[in-house]
Each structure stands twice: as structure tokens, then as C-alpha cells.
C-alpha positions in Angstrom: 26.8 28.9 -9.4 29.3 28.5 -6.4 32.8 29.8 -8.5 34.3 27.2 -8.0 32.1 25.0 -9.7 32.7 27.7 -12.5 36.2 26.9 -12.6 36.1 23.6 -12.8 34.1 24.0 -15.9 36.0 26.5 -17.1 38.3 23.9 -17.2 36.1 21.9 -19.1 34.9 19.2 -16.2 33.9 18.6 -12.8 34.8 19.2 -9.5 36.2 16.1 -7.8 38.9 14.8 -5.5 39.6 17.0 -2.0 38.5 20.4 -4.3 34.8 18.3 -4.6 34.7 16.5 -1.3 35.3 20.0 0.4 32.6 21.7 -1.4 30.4 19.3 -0.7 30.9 20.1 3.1 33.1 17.2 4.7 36.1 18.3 6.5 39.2 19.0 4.2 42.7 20.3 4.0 43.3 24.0 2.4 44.5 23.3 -0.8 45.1 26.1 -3.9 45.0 23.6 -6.2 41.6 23.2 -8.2 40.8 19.0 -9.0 39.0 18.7 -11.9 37.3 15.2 -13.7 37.7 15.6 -17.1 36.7 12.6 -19.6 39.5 10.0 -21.0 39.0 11.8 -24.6 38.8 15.5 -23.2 41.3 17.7 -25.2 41.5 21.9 -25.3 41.4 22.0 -21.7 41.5 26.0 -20.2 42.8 27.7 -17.0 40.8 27.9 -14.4 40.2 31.7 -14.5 40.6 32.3 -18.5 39.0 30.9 -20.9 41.1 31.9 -23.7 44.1 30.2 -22.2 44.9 26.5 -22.6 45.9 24.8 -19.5 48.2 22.9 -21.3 50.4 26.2 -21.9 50.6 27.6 -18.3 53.7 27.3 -16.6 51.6 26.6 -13.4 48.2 25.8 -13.8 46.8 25.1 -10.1 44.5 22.4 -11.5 45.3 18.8 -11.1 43.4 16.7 -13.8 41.8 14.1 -13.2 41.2 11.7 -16.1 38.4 9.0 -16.5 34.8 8.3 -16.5 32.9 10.2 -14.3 29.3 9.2 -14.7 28.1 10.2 -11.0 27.0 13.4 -9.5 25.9 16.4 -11.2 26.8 18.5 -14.2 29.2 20.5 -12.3 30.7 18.3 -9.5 30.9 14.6 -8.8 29.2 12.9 -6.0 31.2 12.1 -3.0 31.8 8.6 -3.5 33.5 9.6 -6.8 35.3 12.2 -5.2 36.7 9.8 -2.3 37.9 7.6 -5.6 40.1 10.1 -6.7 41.0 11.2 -3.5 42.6 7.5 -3.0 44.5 7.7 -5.9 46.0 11.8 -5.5 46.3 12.4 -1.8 48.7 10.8 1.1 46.8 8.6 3.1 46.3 10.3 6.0 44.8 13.0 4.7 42.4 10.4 2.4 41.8 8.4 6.3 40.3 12.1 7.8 38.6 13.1 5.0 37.2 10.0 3.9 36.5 9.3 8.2 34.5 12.9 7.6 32.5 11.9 4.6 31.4 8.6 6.9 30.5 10.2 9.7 28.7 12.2 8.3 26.9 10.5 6.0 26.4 6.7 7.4 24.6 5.8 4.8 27.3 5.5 2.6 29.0 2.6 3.9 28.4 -0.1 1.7 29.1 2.4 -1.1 32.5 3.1 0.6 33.4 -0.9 0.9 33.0 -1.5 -2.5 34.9 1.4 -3.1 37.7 0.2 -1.0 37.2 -3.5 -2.6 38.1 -1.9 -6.3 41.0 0.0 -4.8 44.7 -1.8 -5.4 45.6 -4.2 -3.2 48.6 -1.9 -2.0 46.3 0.3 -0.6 43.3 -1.9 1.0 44.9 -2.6 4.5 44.9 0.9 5.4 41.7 1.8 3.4 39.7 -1.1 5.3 40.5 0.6 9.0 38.8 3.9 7.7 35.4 3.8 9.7 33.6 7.3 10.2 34.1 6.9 13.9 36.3 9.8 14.3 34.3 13.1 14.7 37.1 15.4 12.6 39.7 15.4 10.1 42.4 16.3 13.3 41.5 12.8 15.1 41.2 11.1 12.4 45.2 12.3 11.2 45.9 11.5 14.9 44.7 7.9 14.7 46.1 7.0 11.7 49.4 8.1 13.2 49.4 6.8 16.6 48.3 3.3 14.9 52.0 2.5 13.8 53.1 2.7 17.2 51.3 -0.7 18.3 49.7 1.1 21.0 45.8 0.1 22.4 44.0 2.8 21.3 40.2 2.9 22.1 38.0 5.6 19.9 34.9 7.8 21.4 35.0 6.5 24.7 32.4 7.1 27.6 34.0 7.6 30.7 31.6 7.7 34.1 32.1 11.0 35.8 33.7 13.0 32.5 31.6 11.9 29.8 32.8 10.9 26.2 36.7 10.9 25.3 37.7 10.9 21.8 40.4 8.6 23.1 42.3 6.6 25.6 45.3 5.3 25.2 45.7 2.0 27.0 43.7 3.2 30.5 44.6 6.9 29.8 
């Protein structure tokens, strides 16, 4: 078992969030800290490396609990679409547009998954959430769209240009 899927259960749930969506091989952000689904009556949770210590008592646990019912994926880490759920609620939205951009791109398939998801999301949230696409190729474009978009700029994605081949973007005609 990967040890980080250990941890997590050390922990006493599953991996989830950017800790999950990064294991399951989409483009991520370094991060220290450990996300972890644990169930709305989970108690007695323990650090991440002991098991004998309550996480409740550490003075810096590195584990960001996630609380909730967490019914998909496997016994150790939650499917992606899960993961992307939390993700929305823990993590700025930039990083949740390139990571979630990753998990669509790579995986196409998930679409419809990811609109519903995005449906169920607060209303706050679902203007930016909507624009989120898959068309970026990595989590750097992706952080450098959602930027530039503010700026009221034309901004054309993956463009083929005759002579140079395929741009990952042109502002206006450059």
C-alpha cells in the first residue's frame, strides 16, 4: 500500500481533496499537508505517522479533516470526483481551476460527473466553477488563464497556427 494511503488511514479515513486527486495522478500543487475523509460521526482520530497519538492533541497535525459522507472510491482513497468536491470547498480557486482543468483533460469522460458537481456547488462559487473546461493541457496554463481572465482581454486557448503549429494561447492576434 502506497504510504500515503497508509496515513490517511492511520488517520482513520481516506485520502481526498489535493492529497487524493494528486495520488491519483492529475497535476497538483506540493503540499505537506495530508487531506483526509473521515465520516460525520468519526471520533479518536490519530496522527498521521503514530498511531498512539490523537490528532486532536498535536500542536500541528499536518492533516486537514475533511468531514462527511464519502461513499465513492475505494477503502483507502476517494474517487476523483469526490476528491474535486472537497477540493472546491478547501483550496483557492485557482489552484481548484488547474487541478480540476487536469482531472478533465485527462479524463473526458468525466464531464457530466463534473457539471453536476458544479450544479451542487454554492452559488458563490458556480460562475467561476462553470468556465473550468479540461482544455488547458497543465496546471501552469490553467493558473495563467484563470488570471489573465480578469483582465477582459480576448484570450483564445490551444490554438493552431499555420506555419508554427499549436499555441496554448493568443492573446488577441498574439
Amino acid at each position: 500500500v502506497h504510504p500515503t494511503l497508509r496515513e490517511s488511514a492511520r488517520v482513520g479515513g481516506r485520502l481526498t481533496c489535493i492529497s487524493g486527486l494528486a495520488l491519483h495522478g492529475f497535476w497538483s500543487v506540493p503540499s505537506a499537508i495530508l487531506h483526509v475523509a473521515v465520516s460525520r460521526d468519526a471520533c479518536r482520530l490519530r496522527a498521521r505517522t503514530n498511531s498512539q497519538l490523537r490528532l486532536a492533541e498535536l500542536e500541528r497535525p499536518e492533516v486537514r479533516v475533511h468531514w462527511g459522507d464519502n461513499d465513492d472510491g475505494t477503502r483507502f482513497q476517494l474517487a476523483p470526483i469526490a476528491c474535486l468536491r472537497h477540493l472546491i470547498a478547501c483550496q483557492r480557486a485557482e489552484i481548484v481551476t488547474a487541478v480540476a482543468d487536469s482531472v478533465l483533460y485527462e479524463r473526458p469522460w468525466l464531464a457530466s460527473e463534473w457539471r453536476e458537481l458544479v450544479a451542487s456547488s454554492p452559488l458563490v462559487d458556480r460562475s467561476w466553477l462553470t468556465r473550468i473546461d479540461g482544455v488547458c493541457e497543465s496546471g501552469i496554463e490553467s493558473m495563467w488563464w484563470f488570471g489573465m481572465r480578469g483582465f477582459g482581454l480576448p484570450i483564445s486557448r490551444q490554438v493552431h497556427i499555420a506555419g508554427v503549429g499549436r499555441v496554448d494561447f493568443l492573446v488577441g492576434t498574439r
